[in-house]
Structure formats: structure tokens, C-alpha cells
LOGU-203697 format. One record per residue (C-alpha): residue number from 1; residue in one letter; chain; y, z, x. Coordinates in nm, 4 decimals, always signed. Layout:
% LOGU-203697
+-----+--------+--------+----------+----------+----------+
: num : residu : chaine :       py :       pz :       px :
+-----+--------+--------+----------+----------+----------+
: NUM :      A :      A :        Y :        Z :        X :
...
+-----+--------+--------+----------+----------+----------+
This chain:
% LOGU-203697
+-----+--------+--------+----------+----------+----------+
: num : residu : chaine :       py :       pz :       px :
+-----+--------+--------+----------+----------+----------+
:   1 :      X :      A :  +0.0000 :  +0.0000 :  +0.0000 :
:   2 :      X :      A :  +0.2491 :  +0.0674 :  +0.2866 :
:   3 :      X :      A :  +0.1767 :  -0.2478 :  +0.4265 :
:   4 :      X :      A :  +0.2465 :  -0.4368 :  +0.0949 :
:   5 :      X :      A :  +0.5805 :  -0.1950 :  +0.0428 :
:   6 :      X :      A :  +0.6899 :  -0.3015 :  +0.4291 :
:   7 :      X :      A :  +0.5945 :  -0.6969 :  +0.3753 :
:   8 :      X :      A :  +0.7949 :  -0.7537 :  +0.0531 :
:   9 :      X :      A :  +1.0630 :  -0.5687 :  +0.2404 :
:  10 :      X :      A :  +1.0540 :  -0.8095 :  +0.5591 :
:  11 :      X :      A :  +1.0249 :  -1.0913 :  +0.3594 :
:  12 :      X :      A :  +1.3407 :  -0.9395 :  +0.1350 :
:  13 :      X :      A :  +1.5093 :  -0.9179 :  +0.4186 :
:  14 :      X :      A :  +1.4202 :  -1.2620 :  +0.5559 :
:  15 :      X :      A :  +1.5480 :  -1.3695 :  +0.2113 :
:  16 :      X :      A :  +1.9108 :  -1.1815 :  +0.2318 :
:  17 :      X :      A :  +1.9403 :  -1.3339 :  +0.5725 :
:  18 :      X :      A :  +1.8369 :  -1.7432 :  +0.4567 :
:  19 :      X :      A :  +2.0598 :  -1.6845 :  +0.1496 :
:  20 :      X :      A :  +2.3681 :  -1.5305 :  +0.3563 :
:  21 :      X :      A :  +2.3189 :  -1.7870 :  +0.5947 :
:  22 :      X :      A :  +2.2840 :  -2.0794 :  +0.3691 :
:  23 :      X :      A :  +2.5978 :  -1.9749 :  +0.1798 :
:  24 :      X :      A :  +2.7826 :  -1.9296 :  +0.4444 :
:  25 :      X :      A :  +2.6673 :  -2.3295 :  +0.5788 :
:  26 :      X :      A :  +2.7755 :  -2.4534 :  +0.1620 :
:  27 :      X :      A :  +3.0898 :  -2.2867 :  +0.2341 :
:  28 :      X :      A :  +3.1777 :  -2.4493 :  +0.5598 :
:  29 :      X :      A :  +3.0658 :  -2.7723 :  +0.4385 :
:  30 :      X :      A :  +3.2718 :  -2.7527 :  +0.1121 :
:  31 :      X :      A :  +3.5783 :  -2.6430 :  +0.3425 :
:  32 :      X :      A :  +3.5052 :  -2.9487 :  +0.5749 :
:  33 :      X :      A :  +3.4794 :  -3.1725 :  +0.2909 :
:  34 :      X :      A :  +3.7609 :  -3.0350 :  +0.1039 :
:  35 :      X :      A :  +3.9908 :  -3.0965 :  +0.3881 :
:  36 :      X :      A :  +3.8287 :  -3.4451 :  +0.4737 :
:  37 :      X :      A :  +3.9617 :  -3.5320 :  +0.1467 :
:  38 :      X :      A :  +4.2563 :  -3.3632 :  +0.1187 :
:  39 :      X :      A :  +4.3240 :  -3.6089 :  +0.4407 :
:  40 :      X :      A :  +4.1784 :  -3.8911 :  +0.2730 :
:  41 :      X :      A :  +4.4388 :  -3.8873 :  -0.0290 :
:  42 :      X :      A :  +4.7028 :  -3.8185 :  +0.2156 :
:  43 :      X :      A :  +4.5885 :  -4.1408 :  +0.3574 :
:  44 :      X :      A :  +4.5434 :  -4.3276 :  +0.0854 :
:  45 :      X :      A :  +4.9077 :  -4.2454 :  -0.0893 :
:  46 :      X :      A :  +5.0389 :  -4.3175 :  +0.2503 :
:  47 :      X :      A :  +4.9205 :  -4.6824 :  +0.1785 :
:  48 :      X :      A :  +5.0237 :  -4.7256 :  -0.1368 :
:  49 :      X :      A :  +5.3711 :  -4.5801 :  -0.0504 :
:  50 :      X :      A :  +5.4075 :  -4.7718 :  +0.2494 :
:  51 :      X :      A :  +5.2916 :  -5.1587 :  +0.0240 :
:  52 :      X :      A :  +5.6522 :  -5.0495 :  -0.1048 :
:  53 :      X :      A :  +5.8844 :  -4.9130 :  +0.1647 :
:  54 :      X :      A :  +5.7271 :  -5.0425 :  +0.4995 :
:  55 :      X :      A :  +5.6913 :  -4.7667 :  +0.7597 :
:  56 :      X :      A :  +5.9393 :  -5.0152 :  +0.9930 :
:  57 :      X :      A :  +6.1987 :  -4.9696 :  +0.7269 :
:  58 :      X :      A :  +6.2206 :  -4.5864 :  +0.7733 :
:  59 :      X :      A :  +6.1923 :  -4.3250 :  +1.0711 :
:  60 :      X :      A :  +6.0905 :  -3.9644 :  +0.8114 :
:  61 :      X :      A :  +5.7692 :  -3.8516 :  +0.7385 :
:  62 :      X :      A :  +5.7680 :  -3.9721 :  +0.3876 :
:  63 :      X :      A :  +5.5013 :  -3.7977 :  +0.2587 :
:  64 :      X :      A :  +5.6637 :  -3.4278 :  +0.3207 :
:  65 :      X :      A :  +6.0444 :  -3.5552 :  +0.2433 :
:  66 :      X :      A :  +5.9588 :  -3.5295 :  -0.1486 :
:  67 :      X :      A :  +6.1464 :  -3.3505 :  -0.4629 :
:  68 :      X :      A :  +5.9499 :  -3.2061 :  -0.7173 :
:  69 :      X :      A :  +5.9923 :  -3.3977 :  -1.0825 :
:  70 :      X :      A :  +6.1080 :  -3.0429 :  -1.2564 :
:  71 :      X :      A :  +6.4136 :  -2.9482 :  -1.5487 :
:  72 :      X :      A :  +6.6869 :  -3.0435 :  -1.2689 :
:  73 :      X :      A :  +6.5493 :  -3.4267 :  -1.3854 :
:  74 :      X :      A :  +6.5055 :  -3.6143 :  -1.7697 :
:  75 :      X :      A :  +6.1496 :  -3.6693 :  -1.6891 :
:  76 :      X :      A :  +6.1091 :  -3.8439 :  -2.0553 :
:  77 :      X :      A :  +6.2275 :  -4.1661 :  -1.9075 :
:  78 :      X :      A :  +5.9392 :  -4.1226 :  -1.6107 :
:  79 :      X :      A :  +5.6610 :  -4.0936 :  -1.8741 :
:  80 :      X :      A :  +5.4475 :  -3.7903 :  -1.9164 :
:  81 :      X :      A :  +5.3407 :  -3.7196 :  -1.5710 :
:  82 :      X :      A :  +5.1289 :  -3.4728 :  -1.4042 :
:  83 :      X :      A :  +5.2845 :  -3.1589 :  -1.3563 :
:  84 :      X :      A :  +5.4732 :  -3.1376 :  -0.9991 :
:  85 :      X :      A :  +5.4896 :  -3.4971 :  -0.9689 :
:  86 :      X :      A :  +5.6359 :  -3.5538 :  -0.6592 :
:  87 :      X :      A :  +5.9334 :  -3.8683 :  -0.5875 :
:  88 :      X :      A :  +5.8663 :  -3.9575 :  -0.1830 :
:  89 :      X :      A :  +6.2170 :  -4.0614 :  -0.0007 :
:  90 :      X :      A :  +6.2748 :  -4.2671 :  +0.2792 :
:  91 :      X :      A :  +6.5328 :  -4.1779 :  +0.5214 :
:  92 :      X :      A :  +6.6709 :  -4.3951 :  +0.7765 :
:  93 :      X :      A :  +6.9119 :  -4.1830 :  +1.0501 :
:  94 :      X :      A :  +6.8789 :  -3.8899 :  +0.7537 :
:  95 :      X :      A :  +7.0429 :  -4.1089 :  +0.4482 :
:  96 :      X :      A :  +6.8096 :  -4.1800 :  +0.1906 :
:  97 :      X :      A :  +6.7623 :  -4.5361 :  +0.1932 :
:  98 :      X :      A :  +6.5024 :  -4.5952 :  -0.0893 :
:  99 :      X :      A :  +6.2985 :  -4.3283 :  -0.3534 :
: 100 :      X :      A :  +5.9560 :  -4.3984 :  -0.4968 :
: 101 :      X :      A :  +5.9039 :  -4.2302 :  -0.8354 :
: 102 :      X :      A :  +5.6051 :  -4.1637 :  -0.9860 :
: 103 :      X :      A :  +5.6181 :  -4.3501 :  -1.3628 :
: 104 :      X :      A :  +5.3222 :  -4.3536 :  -1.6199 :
: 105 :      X :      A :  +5.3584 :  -4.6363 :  -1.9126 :
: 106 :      X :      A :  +5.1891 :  -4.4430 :  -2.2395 :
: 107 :      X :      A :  +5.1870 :  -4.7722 :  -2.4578 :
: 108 :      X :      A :  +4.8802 :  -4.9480 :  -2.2075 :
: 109 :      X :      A :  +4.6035 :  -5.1909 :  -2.4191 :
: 110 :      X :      A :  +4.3915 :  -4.9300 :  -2.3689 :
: 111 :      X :      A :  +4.5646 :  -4.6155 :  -2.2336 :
: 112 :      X :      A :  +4.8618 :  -4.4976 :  -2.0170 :
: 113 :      X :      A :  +4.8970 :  -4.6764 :  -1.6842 :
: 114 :      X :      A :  +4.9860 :  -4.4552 :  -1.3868 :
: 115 :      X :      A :  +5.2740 :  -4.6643 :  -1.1657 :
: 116 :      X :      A :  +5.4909 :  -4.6175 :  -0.8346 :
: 117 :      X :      A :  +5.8261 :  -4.7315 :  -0.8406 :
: 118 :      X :      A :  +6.0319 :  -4.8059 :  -0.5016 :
: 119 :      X :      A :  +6.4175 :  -4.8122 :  -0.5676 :
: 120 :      X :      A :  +6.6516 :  -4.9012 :  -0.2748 :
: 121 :      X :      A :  +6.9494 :  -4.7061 :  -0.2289 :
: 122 :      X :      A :  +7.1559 :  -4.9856 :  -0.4392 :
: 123 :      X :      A :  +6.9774 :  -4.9531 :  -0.7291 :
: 124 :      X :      A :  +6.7532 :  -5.2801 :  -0.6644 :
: 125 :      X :      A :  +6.3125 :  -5.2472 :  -0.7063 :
: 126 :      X :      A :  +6.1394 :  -5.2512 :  -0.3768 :
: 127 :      X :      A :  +5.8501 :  -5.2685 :  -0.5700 :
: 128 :      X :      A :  +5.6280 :  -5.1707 :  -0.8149 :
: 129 :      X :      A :  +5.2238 :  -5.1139 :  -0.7810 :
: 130 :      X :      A :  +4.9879 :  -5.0055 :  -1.0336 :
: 131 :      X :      A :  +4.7517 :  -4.6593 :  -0.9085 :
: 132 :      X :      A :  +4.5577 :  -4.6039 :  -1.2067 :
: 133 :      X :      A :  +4.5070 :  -4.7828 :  -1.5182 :
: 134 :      X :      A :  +4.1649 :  -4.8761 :  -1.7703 :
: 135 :      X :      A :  +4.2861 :  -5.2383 :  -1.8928 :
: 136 :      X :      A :  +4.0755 :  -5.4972 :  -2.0342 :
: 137 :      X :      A :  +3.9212 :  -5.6805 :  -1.6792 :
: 138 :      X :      A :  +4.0458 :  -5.9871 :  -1.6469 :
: 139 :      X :      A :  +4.3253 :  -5.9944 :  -1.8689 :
: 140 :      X :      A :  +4.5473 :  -5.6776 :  -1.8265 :
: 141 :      X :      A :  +4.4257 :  -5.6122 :  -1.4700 :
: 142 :      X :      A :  +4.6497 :  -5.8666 :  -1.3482 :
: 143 :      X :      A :  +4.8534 :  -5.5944 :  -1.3441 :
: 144 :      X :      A :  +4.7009 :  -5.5188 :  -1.0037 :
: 145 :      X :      A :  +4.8375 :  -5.6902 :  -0.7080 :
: 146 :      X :      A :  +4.4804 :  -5.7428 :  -0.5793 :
: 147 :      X :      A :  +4.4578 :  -5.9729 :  -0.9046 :
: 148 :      X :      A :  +4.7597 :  -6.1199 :  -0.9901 :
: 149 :      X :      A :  +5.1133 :  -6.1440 :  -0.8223 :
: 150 :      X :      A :  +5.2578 :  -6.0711 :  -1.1470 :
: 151 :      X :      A :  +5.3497 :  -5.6908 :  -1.0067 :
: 152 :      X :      A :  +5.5752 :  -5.8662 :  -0.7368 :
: 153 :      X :      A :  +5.8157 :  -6.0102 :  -0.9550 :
: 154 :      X :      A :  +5.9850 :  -5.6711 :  -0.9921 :
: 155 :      X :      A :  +6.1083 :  -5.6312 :  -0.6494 :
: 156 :      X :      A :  +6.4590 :  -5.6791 :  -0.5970 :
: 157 :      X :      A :  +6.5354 :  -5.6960 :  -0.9534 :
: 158 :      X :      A :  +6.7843 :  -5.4172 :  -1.0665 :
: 159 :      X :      A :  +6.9459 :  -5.3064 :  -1.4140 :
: 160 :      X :      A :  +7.1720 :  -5.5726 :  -1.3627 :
: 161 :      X :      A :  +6.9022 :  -5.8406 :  -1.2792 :
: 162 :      X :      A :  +6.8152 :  -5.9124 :  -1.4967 :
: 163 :      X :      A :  +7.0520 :  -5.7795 :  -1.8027 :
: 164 :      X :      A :  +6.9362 :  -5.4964 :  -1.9830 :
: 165 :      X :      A :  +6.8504 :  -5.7542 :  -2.3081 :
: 166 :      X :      A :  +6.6316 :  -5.9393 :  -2.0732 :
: 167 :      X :      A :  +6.4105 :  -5.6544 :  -1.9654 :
: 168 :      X :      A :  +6.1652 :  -5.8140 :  -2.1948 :
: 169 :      X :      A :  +5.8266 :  -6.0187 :  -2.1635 :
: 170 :      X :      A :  +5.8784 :  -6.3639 :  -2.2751 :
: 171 :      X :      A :  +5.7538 :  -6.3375 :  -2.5785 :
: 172 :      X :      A :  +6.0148 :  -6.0782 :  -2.6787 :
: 173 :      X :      A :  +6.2998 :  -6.2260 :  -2.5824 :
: 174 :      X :      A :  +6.2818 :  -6.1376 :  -2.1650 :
: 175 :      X :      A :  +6.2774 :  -6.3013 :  -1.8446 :
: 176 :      X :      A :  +5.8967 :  -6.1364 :  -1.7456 :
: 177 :      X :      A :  +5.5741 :  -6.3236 :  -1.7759 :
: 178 :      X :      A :  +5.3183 :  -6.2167 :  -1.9958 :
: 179 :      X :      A :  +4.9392 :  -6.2764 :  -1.9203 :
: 180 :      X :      A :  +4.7294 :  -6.5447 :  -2.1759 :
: 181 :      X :      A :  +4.6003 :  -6.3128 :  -2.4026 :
: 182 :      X :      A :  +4.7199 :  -6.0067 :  -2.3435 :
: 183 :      X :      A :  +5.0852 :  -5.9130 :  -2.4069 :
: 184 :      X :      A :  +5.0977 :  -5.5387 :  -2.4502 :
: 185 :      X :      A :  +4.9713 :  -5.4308 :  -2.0870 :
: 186 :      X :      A :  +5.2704 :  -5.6416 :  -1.9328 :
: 187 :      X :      A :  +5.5192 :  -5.5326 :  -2.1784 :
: 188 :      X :      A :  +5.4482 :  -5.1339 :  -2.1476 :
: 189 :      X :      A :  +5.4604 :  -5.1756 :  -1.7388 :
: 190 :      X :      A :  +5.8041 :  -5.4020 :  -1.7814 :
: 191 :      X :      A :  +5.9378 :  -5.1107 :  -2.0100 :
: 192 :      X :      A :  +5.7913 :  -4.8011 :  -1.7855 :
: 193 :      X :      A :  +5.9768 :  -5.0195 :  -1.5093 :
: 194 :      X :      A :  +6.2962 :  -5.0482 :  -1.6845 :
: 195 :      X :      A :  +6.2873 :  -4.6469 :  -1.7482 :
: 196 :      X :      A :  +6.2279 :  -4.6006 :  -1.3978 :
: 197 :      X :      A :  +6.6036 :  -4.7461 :  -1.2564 :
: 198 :      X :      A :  +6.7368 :  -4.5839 :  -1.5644 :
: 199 :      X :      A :  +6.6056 :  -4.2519 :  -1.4370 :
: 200 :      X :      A :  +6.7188 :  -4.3924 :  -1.0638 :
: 201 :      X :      A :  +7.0670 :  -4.4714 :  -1.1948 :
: 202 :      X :      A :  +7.0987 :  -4.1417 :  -1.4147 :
: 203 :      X :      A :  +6.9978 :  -3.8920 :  -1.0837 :
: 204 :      X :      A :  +7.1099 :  -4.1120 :  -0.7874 :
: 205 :      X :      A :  +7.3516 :  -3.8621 :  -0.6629 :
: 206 :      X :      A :  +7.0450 :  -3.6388 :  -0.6476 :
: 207 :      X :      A :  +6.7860 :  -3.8482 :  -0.5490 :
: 208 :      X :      A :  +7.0375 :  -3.9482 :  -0.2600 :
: 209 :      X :      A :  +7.2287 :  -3.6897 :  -0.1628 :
: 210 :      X :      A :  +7.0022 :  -3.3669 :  -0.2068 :
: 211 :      X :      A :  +6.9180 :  -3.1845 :  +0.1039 :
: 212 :      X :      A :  +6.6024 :  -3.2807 :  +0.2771 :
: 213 :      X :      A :  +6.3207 :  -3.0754 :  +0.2359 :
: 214 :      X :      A :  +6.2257 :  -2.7671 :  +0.5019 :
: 215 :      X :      A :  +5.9799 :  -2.9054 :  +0.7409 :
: 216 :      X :      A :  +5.6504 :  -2.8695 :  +0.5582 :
: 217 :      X :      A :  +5.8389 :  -2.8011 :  +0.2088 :
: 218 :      X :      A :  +5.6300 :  -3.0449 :  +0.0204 :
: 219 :      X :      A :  +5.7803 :  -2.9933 :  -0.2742 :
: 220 :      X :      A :  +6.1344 :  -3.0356 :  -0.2018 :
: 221 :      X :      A :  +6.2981 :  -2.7877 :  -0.3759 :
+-----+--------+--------+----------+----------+----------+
């Protein structure tokens, strides 16, 4: 009997041990993970950001010179977006020289379509791309620029190019293509768009001229 009472203790033991051991390996691996794809992301908004405001065109680290998309801001005209949505700046010499807001369209085919929105310092589109979105493949993914160029015709447009009235798809009225078959995916990214320099042009003074972000302030504030 002593000999069974000290072998299911050893083999308790040996048990405690495996299972303190083998949490502790899951918990390294998920922290190795977690920060593989923390740095991942990082890398991947880098590359969206930078499709829009090359990184010759500005001499910050974009991704930690950001404001936070709080009360201070009518974040109606950006869509309903995540909470802390970030807007990235680019700095040239320390002045801003172009802002990339976050923008989601809620009036999509099929749902909301998730945008980025690069607005020079005068007001005119650096560009536009498309991050998330579940349109019908084919027809509203031209939205994509791996698809279509369709997405490209924003840049350098501006409230004044064309005239608000003309901030239309074709088939309302507007200067913007629509795709064969499938008008309401263009026409809720031209109108998200649209928002977007009205947000620009209602808080340029603080998109612009607010103080830069403490070194590793991520969210700007």
C-alpha cells in the first residue's frame, strides 16, 4: 500500500511538473505569436498607408504620428468606425503635409466597406484604397485596386474638383464611373469619399496644426 500511496504521488508530481511546464511553453508561444502579429499588422498598415503617401514623400514615422478619432472630431461624416480609430499624418521638416483618415461607407451592396483616405495638405485626395469590404466578386470588387483602377480616379480630386453637384456616379448625375451592373458599391465609396474632405476641410486647422504626438504616443492625444 505504501508503495501504491508513493507511486501515484511521483507520478502526481511528474504530472504538476509536465502541466507547469507545458503551460508555461503555450504561454511563451502565444506571447511570441502575439507579438509576431502585432508586427505583422504594423507591417501590413505600413503598406497600405504608404500605396497613399509614399515613404519618399515624408521623413516621420507615420505610424506613431497619429490622432485618435474622439469628441474633439464630427466622426458622423467618417462613418461608424471602430472605436480609437486612428488618422496617420505625414510630416515633412515637422508640417503636416498630408492625413490619412480612416472612412467606412455603411450603404455597401452587401455591407459597410472599410476605406483609407489620403488628403494633401491643400485639400486635394492622394488617394483612396479599399481595406475591407464583402462585395459581390467580380462586380463590386473592382473597388479594389488589385481589380480595377477605378479606386485611382480619386487622387488629386478635391471638393472643388470636381463641384460638390458632381460628386456623383454617372448615373446620378456625377463625373465617377460606375461598374456594369453594379451601381450601389461605387456610389457608397464616391459618397464615403466625399465625407472624407468634408471632414478634412471641417478639422484642417487640427489635423494640421495640432502638436505632434510624444514619441511613442500612439494615440495622439
Amino acid at each position: 500500500m505504501h508503495e501504491l500511496i508513493s507511486s501515484i504521488r511521483r507520478n502526481a508530481v511528474g504530472l504538476a511538473i509536465f502541466a507547469t511546464v507545458t503551460a508555461g511553453a503555450i504561454a511563451t508561444a502565444q506571447l511570441l505569436t502575439a507579438e509576431r502579429i502585432k508586427q505583422n499588422i504594423r507591417m501590413a498598415e505600413s503598406r497600405a498607408l504608404n500605396q497613399l503617401v509614399p515613404t519618399s514623400s515624408y521623413d516621420n514615422d507615420l505610424l506613431n504620428d497619429t490622432l485618435t478619432v474622439d469628441s474633439r472630431f464630427n466622426q458622423q461624416l467618417l462613418g461608424p468606425l471602430p472605436e480609437n480609430a486612428l488618422i496617420y499624418r505625414a510630416r515633412n521638416d515637422g508640417e503636416v503635409s498630408a492625413v490619412i483618415l480612416p472612412a467606412v461607407a455603411p450603404d455597401g451592396y452587401t455591407t459597410s466597406i472599410d476605406l483609407i483616405v489620403g488628403v494633401n495638405r491643400d485639400g486635394t485626395l492622394a488617394g483612396v484604397r479599399v481595406v475591407a469590404h464583402r462585395e459581390t466578386p467580380g462586380l463590386g470588387d473592382k473597388i479594389e485596386a488589385r481589380k480595377s483602377d477605378w479606386i485611382t480616379s480619386f487622387t488629386g480630386k478635391s471638393l472643388q474638383n470636381p463641384i460638390a453637384e458632381q460628386w456623383a456616379v454617372r448615373k446620378d448625375g456625377g463625373e465617377f464611373d460606375q461598374f456594369t451592373g453594379a451601381t450601389i458599391t461605387p456610389r457608397a465609396v464616391v459618397r464615403a469619399v466625399k465625407r472624407a474632405l468634408l471632414f478634412f476641410d471641417m478639422h484642417r486647422d487640427l489635423l494640421l496644426n495640432g502638436r505632434a504626438p510624444y514619441q511613442g504616443d500612439s494615440n495622439g492625444n
